[in-house]
PALUM-438601 format. One record per residue (C-alpha): residue number from 1; x, y, z. Coordinates in Angstrom, 3 decimals, m for minus. Example, Ala and Ser with C-alpha at 12.3 -4.5 7.8 and 13.67 -1.06 7.14 Angstrom:
<bapas>
<bapa num="1" east="12.300" north="m4.500" up="7.800"/>
<bapa num="2" east="13.670" north="m1.060" up="7.140"/>
</bapas>
This chain:
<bapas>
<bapa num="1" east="34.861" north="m20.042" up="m46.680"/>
<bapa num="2" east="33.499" north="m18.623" up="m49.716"/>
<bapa num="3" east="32.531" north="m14.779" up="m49.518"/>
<bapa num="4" east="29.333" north="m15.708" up="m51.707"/>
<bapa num="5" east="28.574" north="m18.711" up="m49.409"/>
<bapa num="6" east="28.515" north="m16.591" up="m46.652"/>
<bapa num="7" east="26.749" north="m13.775" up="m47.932"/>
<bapa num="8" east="23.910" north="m16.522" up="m48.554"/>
<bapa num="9" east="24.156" north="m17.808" up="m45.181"/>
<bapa num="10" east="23.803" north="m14.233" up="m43.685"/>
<bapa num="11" east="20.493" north="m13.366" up="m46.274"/>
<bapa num="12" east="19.033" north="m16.591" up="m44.694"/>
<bapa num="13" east="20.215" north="m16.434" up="m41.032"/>
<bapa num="14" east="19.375" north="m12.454" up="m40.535"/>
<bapa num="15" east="15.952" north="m12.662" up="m40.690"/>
<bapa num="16" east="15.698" north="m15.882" up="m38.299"/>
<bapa num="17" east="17.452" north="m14.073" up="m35.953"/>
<bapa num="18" east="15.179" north="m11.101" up="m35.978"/>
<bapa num="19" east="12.230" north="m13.332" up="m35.703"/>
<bapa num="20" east="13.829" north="m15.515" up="m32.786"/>
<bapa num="21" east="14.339" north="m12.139" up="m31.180"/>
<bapa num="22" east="10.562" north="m10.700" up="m31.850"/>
<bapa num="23" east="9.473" north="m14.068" up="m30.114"/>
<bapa num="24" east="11.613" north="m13.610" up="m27.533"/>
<bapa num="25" east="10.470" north="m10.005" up="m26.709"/>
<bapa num="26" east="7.090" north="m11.031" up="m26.908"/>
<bapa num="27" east="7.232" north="m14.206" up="m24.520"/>
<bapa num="28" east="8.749" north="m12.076" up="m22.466"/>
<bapa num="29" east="5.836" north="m9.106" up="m22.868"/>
<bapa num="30" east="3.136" north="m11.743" up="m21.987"/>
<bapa num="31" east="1.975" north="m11.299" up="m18.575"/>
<bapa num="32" east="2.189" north="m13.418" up="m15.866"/>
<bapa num="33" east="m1.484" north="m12.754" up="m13.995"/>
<bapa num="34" east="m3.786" north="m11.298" up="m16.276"/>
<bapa num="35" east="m8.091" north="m11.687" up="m15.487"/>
<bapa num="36" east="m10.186" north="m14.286" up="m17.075"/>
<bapa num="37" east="m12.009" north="m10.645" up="m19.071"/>
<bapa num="38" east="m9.077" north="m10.535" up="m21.117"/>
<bapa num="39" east="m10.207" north="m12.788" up="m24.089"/>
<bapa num="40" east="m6.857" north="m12.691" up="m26.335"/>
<bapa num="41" east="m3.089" north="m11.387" up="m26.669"/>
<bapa num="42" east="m2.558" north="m9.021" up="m29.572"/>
<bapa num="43" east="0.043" north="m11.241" up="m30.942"/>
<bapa num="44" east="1.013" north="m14.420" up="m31.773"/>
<bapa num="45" east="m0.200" north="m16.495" up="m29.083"/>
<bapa num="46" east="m2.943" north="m18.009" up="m27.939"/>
<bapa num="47" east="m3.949" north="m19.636" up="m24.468"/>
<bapa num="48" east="m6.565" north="m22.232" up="m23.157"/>
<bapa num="49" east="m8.291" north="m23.128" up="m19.840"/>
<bapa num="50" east="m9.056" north="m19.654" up="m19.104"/>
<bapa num="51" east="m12.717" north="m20.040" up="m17.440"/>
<bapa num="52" east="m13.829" north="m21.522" up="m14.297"/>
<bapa num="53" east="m17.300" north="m22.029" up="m13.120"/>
<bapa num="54" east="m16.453" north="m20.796" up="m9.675"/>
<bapa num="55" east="m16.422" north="m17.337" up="m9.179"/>
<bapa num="56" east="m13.413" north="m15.269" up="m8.543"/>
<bapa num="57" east="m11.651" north="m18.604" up="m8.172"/>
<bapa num="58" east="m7.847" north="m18.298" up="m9.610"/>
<bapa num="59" east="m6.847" north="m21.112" up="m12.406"/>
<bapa num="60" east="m3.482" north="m21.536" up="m14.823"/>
<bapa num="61" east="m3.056" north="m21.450" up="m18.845"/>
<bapa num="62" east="m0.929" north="m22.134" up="m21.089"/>
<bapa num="63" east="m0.083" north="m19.699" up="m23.173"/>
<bapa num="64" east="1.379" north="m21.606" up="m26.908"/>
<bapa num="65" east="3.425" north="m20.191" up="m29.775"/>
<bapa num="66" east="0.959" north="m20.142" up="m32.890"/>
<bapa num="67" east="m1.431" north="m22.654" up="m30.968"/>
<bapa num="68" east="0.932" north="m25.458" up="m31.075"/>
<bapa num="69" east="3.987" north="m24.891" up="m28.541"/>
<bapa num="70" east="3.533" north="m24.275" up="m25.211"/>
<bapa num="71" east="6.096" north="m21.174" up="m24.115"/>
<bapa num="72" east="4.082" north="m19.929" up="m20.897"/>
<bapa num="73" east="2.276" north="m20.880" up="m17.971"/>
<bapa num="74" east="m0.153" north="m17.673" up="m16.145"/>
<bapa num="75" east="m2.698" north="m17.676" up="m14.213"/>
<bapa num="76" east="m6.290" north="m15.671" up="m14.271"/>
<bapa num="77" east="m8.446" north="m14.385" up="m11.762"/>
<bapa num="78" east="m11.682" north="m14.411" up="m12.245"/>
<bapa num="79" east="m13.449" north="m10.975" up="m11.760"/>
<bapa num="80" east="m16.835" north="m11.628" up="m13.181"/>
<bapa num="81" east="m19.594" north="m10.228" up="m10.828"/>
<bapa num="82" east="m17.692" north="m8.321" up="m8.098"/>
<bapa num="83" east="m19.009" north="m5.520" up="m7.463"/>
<bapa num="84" east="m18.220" north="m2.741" up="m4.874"/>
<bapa num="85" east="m19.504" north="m0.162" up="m2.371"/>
<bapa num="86" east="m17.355" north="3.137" up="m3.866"/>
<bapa num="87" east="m16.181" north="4.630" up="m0.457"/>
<bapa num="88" east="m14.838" north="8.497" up="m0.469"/>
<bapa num="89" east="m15.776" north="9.106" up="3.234"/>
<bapa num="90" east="m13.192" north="10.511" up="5.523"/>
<bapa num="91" east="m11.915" north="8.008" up="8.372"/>
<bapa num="92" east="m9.521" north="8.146" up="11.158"/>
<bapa num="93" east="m7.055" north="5.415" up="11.462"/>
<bapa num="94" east="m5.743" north="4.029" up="14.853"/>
<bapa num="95" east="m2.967" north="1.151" up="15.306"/>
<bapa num="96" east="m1.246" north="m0.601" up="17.605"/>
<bapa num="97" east="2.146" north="m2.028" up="16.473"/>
<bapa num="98" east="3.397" north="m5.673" up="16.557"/>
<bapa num="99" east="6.553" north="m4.787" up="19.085"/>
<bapa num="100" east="7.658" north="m1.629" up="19.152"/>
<bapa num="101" east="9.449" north="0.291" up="16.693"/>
<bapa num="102" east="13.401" north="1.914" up="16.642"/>
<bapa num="103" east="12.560" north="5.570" up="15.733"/>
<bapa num="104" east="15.988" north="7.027" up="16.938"/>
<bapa num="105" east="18.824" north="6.923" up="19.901"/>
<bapa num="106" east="19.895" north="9.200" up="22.209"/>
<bapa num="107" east="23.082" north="9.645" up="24.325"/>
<bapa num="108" east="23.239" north="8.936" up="28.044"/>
<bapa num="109" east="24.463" north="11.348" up="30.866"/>
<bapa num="110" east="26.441" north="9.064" up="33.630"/>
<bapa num="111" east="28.609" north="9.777" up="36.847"/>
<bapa num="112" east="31.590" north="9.379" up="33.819"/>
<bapa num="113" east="29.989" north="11.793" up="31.826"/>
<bapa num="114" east="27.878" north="11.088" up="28.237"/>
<bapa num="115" east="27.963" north="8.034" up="26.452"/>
<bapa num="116" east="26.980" north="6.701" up="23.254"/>
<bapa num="117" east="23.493" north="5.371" up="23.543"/>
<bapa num="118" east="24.347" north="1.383" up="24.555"/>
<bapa num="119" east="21.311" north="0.452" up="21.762"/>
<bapa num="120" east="23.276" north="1.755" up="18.914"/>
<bapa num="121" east="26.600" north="0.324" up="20.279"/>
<bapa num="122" east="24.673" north="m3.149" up="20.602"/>
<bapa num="123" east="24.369" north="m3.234" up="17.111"/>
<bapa num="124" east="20.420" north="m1.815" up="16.869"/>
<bapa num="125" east="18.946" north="0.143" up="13.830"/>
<bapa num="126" east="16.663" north="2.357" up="12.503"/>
<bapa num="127" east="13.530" north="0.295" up="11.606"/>
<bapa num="128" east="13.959" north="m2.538" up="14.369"/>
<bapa num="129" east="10.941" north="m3.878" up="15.972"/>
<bapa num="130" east="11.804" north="m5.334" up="19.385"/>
<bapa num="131" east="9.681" north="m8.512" up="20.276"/>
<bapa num="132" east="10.906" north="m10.081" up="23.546"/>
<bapa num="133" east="13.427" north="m8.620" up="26.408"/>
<bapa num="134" east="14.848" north="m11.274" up="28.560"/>
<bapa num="135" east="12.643" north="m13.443" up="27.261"/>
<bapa num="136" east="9.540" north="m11.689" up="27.512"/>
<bapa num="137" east="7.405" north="m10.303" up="25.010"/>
<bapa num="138" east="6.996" north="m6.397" up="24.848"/>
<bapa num="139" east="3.678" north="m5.281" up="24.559"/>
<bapa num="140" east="4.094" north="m1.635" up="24.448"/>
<bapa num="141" east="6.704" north="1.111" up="24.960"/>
<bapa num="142" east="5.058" north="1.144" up="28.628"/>
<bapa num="143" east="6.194" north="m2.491" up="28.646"/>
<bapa num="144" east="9.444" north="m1.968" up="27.728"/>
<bapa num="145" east="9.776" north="1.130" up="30.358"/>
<bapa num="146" east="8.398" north="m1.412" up="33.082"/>
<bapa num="147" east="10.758" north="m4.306" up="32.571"/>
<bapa num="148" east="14.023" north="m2.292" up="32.464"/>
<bapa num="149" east="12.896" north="m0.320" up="35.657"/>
<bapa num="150" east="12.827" north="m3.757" up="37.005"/>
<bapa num="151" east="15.810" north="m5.080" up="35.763"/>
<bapa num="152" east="18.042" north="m7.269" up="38.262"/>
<bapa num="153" east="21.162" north="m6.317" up="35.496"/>
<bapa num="154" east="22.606" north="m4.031" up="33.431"/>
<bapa num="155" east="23.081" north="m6.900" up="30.351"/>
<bapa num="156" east="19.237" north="m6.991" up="28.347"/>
<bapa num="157" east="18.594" north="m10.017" up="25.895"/>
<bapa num="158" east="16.701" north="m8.858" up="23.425"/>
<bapa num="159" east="15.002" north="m10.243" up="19.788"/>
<bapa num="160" east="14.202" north="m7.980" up="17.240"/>
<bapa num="161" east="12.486" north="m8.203" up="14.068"/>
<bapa num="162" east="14.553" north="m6.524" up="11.026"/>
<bapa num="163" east="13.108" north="m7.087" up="7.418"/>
<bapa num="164" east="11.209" north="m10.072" up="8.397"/>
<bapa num="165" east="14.400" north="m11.844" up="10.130"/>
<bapa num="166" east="14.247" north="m12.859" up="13.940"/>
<bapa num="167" east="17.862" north="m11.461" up="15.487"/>
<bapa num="168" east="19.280" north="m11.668" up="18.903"/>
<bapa num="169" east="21.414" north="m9.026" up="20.666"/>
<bapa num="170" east="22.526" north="m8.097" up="23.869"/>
<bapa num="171" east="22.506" north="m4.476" up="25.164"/>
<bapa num="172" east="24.697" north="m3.669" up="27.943"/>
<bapa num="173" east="22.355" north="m0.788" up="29.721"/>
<bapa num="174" east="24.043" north="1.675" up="31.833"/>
<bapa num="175" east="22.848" north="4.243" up="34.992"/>
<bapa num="176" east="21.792" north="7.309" up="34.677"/>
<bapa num="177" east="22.657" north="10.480" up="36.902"/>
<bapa num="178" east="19.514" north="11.542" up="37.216"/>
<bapa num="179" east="17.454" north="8.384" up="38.439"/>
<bapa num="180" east="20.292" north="6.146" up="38.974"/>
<bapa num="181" east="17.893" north="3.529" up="36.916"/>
<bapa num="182" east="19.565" north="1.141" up="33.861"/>
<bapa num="183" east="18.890" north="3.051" up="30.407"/>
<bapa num="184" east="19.837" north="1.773" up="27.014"/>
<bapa num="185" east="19.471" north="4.873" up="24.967"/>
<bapa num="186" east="16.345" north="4.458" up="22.794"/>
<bapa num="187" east="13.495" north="6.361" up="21.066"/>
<bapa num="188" east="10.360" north="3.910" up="20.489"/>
<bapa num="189" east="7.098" north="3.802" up="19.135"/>
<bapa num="190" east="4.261" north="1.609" up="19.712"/>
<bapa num="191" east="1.429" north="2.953" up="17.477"/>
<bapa num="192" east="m0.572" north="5.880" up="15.347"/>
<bapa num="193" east="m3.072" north="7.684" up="14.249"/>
<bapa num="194" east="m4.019" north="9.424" up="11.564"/>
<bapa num="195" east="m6.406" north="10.435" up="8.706"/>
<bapa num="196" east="m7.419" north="9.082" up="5.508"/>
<bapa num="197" east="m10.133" north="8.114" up="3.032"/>
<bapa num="198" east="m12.323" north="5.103" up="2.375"/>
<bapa num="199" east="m11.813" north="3.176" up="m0.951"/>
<bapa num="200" east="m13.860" north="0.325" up="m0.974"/>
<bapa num="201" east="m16.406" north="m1.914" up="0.848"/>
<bapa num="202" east="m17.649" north="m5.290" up="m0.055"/>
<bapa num="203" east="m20.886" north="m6.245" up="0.635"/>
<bapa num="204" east="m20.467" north="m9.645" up="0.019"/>
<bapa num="205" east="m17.701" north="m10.248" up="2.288"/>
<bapa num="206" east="m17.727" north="m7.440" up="4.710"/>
<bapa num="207" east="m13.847" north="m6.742" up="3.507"/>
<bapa num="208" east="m12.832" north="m2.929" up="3.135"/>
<bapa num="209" east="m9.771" north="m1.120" up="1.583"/>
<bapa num="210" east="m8.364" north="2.072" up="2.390"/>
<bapa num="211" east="m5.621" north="5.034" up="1.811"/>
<bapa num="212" east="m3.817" north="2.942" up="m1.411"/>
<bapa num="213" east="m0.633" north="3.097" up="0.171"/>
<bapa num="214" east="1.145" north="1.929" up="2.923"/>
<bapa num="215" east="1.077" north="3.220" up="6.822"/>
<bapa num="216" east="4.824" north="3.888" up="7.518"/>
<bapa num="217" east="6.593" north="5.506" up="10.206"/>
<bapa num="218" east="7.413" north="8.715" up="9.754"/>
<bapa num="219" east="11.000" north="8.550" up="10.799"/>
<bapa num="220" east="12.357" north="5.440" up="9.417"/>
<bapa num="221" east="10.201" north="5.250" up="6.814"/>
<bapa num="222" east="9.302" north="1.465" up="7.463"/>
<bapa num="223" east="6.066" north="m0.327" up="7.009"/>
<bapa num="224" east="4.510" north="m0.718" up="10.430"/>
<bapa num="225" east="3.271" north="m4.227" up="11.425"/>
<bapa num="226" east="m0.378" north="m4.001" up="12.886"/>
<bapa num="227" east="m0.804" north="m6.167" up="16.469"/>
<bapa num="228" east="m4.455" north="m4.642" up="16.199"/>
<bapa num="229" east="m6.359" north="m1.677" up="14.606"/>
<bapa num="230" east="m9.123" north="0.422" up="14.138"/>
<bapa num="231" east="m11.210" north="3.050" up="11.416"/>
<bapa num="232" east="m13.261" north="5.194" up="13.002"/>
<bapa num="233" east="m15.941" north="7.687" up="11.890"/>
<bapa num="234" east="m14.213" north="11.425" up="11.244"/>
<bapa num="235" east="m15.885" north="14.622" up="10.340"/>
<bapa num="236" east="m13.035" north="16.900" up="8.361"/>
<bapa num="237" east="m12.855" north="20.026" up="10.092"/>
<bapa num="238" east="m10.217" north="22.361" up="8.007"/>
<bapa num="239" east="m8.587" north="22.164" up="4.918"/>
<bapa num="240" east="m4.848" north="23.297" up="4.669"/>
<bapa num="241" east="m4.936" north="24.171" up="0.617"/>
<bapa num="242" east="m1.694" north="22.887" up="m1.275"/>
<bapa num="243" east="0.390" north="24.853" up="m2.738"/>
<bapa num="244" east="3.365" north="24.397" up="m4.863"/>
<bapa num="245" east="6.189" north="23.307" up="m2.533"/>
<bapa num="246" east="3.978" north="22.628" up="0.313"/>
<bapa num="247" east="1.028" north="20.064" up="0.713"/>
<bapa num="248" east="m2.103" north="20.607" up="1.608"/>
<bapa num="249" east="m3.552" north="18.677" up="4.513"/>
<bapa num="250" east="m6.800" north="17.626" up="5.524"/>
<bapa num="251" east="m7.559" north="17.897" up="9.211"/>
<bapa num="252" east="m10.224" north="15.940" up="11.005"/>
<bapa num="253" east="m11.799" north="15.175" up="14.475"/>
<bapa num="254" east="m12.706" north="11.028" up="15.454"/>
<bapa num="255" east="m15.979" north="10.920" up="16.264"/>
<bapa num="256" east="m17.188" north="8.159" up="18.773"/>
<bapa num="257" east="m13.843" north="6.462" up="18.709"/>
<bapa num="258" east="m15.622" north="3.480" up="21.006"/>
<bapa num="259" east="m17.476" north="2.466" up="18.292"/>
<bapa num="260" east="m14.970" north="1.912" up="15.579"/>
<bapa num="261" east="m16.758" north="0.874" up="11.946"/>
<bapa num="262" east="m13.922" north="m1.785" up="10.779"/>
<bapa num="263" east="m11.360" north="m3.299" up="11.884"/>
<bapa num="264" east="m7.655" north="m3.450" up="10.777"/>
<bapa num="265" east="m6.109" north="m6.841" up="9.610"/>
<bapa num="266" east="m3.236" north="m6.492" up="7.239"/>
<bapa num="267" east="m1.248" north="m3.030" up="6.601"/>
<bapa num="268" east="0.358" north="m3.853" up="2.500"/>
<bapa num="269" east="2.286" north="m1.182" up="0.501"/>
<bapa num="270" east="m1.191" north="m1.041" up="m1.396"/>
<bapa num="271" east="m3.035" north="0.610" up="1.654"/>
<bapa num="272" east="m4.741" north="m0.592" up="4.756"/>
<bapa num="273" east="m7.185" north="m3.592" up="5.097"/>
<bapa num="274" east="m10.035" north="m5.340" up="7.223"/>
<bapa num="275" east="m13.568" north="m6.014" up="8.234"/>
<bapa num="276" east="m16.623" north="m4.420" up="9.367"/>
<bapa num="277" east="m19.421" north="m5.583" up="11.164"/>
<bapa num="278" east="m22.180" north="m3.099" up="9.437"/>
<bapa num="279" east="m22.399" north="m2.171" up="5.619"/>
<bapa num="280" east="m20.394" north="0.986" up="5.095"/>
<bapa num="281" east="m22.264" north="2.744" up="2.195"/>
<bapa num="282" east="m21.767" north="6.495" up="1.622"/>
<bapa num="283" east="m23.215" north="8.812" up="m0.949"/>
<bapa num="284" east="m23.336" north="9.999" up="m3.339"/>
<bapa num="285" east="m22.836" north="6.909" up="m4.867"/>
<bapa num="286" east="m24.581" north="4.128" up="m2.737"/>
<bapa num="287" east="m24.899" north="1.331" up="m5.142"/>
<bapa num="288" east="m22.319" north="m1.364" up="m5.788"/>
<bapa num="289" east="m20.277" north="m0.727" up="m8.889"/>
<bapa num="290" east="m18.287" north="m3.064" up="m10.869"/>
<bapa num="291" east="m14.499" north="m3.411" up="m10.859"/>
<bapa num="292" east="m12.430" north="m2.297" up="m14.153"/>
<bapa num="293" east="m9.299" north="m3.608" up="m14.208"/>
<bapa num="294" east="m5.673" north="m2.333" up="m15.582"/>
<bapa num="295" east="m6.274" north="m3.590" up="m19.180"/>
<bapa num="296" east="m9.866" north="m1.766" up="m19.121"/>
<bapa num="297" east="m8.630" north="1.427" up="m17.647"/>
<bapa num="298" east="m7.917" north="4.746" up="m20.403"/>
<bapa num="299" east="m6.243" north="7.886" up="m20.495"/>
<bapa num="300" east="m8.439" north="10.808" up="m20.140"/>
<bapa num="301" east="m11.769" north="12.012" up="m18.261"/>
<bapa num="302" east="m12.358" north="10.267" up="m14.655"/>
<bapa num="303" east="m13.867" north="11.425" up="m11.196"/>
<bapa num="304" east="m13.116" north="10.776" up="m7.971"/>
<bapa num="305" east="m14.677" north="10.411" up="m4.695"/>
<bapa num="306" east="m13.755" north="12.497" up="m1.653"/>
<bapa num="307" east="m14.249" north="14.375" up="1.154"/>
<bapa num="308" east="m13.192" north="18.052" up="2.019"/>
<bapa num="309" east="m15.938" north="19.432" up="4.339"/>
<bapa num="310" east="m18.369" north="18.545" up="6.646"/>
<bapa num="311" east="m21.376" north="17.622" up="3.449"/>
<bapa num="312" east="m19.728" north="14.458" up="2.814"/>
<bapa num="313" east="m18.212" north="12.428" up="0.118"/>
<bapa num="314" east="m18.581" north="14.281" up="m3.289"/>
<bapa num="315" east="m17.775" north="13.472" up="m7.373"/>
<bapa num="316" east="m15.298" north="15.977" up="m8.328"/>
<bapa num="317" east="m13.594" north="15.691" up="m12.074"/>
<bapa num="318" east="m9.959" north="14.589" up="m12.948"/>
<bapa num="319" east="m7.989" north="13.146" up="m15.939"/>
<bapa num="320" east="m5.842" north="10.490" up="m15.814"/>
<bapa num="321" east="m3.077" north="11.411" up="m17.641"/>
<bapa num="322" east="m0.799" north="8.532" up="m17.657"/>
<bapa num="323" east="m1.244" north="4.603" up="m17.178"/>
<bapa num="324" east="1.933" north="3.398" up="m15.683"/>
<bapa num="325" east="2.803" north="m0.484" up="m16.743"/>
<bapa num="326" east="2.978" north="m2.505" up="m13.376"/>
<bapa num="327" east="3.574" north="m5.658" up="m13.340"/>
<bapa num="328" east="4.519" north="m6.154" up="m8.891"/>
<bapa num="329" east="1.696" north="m4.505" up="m6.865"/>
<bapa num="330" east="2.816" north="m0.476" up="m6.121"/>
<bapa num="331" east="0.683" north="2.679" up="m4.977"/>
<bapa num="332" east="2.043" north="4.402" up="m8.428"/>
<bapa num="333" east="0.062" north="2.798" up="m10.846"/>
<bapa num="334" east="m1.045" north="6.148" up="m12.615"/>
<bapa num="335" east="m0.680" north="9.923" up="m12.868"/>
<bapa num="336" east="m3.677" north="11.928" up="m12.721"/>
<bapa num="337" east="m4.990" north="15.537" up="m12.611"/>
<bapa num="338" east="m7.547" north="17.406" up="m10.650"/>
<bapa num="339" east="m9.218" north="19.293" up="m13.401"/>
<bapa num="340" east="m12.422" north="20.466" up="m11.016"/>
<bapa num="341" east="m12.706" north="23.827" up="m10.380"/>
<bapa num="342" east="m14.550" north="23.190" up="m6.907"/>
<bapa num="343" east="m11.862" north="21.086" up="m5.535"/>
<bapa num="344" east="m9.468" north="23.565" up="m7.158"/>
<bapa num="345" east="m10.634" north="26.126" up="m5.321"/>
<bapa num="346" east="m10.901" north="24.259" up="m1.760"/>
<bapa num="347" east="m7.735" north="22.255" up="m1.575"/>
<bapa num="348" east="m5.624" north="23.595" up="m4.344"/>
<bapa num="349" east="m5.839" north="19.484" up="m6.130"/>
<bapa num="350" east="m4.838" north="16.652" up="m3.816"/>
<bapa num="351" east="m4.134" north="16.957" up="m0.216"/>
<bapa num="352" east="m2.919" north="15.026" up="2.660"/>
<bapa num="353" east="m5.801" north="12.548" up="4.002"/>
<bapa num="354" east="m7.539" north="12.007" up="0.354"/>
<bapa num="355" east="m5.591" north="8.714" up="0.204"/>
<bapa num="356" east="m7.730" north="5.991" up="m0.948"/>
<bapa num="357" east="m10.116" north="8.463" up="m2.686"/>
<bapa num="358" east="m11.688" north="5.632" up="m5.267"/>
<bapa num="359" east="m11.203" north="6.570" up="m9.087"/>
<bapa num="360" east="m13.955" north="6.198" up="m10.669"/>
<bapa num="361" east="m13.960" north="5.702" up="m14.867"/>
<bapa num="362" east="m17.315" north="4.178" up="m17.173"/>
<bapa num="363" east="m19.140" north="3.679" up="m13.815"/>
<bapa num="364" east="m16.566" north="1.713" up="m12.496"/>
<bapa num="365" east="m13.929" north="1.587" up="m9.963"/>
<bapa num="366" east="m11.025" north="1.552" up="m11.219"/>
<bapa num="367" east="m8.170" north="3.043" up="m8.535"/>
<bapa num="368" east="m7.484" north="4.905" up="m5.753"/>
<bapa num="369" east="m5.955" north="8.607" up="m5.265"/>
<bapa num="370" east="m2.539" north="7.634" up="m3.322"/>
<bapa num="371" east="0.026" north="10.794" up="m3.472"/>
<bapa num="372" east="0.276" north="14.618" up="m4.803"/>
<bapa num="373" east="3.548" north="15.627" up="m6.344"/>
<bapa num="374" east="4.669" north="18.343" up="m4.134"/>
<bapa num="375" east="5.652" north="21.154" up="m6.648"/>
<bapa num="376" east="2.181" north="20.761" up="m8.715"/>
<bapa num="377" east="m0.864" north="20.089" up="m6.020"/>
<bapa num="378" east="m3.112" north="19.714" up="m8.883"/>
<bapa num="379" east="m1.201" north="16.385" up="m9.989"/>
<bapa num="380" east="m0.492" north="13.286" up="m8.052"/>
<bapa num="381" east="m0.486" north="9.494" up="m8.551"/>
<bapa num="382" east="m3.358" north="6.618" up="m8.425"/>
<bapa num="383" east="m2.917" north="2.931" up="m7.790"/>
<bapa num="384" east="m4.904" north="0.476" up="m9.852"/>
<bapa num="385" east="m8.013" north="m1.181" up="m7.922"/>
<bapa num="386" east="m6.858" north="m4.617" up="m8.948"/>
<bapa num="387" east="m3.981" north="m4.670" up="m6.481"/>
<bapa num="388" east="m5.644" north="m3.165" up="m3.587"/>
<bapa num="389" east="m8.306" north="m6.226" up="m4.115"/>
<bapa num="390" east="m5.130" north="m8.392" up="m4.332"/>
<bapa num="391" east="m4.032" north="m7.435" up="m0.824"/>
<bapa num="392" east="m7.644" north="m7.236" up="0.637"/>
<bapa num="393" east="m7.799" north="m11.539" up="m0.851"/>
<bapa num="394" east="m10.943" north="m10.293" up="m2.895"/>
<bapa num="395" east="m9.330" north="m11.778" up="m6.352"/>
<bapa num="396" east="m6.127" north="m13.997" up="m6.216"/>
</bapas>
């Protein structure tokens, strides 16, 4: 082929190329779930259907290439009037598990001498939640003590739950010297309790959202299934301040634990979830505020609401400092800095228990305190409201 001829071809091909590629990137850029707010894309494409006269109700769009070619389908939720209760109050948290939960194994002493625990032989791990023995469902770790005290024989039929799958195994228990009784070599837990902070409550539909992460177990790490839980009134009694290496921690007492104000539904890696039978309004905020959204949220002067001693929920300045892009629901949406001297001074910036502190930004709320990076107290991570309201089936 002619070297002119394909010097020509190149001149014309290069810069169809680079504006295939452009399109590409920015196809690719537009997102998938966006709110019905957001009125355009800052590029080349427009999209249609976008409103619905039923509130909060979700609804698809097409997103076209210069108004003519259709590239994208996304949907919107709609977020106009929602408004919510900011929380910031301290609450104790109390669950019961679905199962019970592997936390660790443990050898076995016999007449032969010790053997490997006869779980971990079986085949069990870390992280498995036992549902049935011998057909039976296990209710508690109690349970599970009761039915192999009982046991006519050392082989156990068992069904755990690992990462959502049902499995079957069979753990061949063995005696003990000390109580001659069948033991299968196993470390389990049944439920928790701990502290944290109110985010949100929703007048409208009694729904509330809390801590902005998930509840895990401590030793495995996994996301514990909730049979049935509880938030209960707690009045913080000491503050542990954090320092750089070592978090601070809030510390806390229930108070009237019989007379729980919510109850616990759904446990998400965006933060706890549920009801309550009475409006849970706190000050010093205790008006309903409107919801801001990712694309709303900037970088630079916020508050948050939280609670550190026994006066209550109180403002207390910080800066977000950098808006993470998140496209999958996560509990680091955002890094932000306690820049208030007051809170400075009491906890040393973010402590253990002010998870699910709301963010708020323009009057509205906009997050939730979720972590503090270990070496700098004064630093730690948000998550944005919009997928805590996700989880808590406030917006689709």
């Amino acid at each position: 082929m002619d070297k002119k001829l394909i010097r020509k071809l190149c001149y014309v091909l290069a810069p169809v190329i680079l504006l295939s590629f452009c399109i590409f990137s920015s196809i690719q850029k537009v997102p998938t779930n966006f709110n019905n707010n957001t009125i355009s894309f800052k590029n080349i494409f427009t999209y249609s259907n976008i409103y619905n006269t039923l509130n909060r109700e979700q609804i698809q769009s097409n997103v076209k290439l210069l108004g003519l070619f259709d590239v994208k389908s996304v949907s919107s939720s709609k977020v106009d009037g929602i408004e919510l209760y900011p929380g910031g109050s301290c609450i104790g948290v109390k669950i019961n598990t679905i199962g019970i939960l592997v936390v660790g194994f443990s050898d076995i002493e016999t007449l032969e001498g010790k053997v490997e625990s006869p779980s971990k032989r079986a085949g069990i791990e870390l992280g498995d939640i036992i549902l049935k023995v011998n057909e039976e469902e296990i209710e508690s770790s109690r349970d599970l003590i009761r039915k192999l005290n009982s046991a006519k024989k050392s082989s156990l039929d068992i069904v755990i739950d690992r990462n959502g799958e049902k499995i079957n195994k069979t753990i061949e228990g063995v005696k003990a010297t000390n109580d001659d009784k069948y033991k299968i070599g196993l470390w389990v837990r049944d439920s928790t309790a701990g502290v944290g902070t109110l985010t949100f409550y929703d007048g409208k539909t009694n729904k509330f959202g809390a801590l902005g992460h998930p509840i895990t177990d401590y030793d495995t790490n996994t996301i514990l299934k909730i049979k049935e839980g509880k938030i209960v009134d707690t009045s913080v009694i000491s503050v542990r301040k954090g320092q750089k290496g070592t978090p601070g921690e809030l510390k806390g007492v229930f108070i009237e634990e019989d007379k729980p104000i919510g109850n616990i539904v759904n446990n998400t890696i965006c933060g706890i979830f549920g009801t309550s039978d009475k409006s849970i309004v706190n000050k010093p905020i205790n008006r309903p505020l409107k919801v801001g959204l990712r694309h709303e949220l900037k970088e630079g002067k916020a508050q948050i609401i939280t609670t550190v001693d026994e006066n209550g929920p109180s403002l207390y300045n910080i800066e977000i400092v950098k808006l993470l892009p998140q496209e999958k629901p996560g509990p680091k949406s955002m890094i932000i800095k306690v820049t208030d001297s007051r809170l400075l001074s009491k906890t040393g910036g973010i402590v253990q228990g002010m998870s699910g502190s709301p963010i708020i930004q323009n009057d509205k709320i906009v997050g939730a305190v979720t972590h503090v990076l270990i070496n700098k107290p004064d630093l730690g991570y948000g998550i944005y409201i919009e997928w805590m309201l996700k989880d808590a089936n406030i917006i689709n």
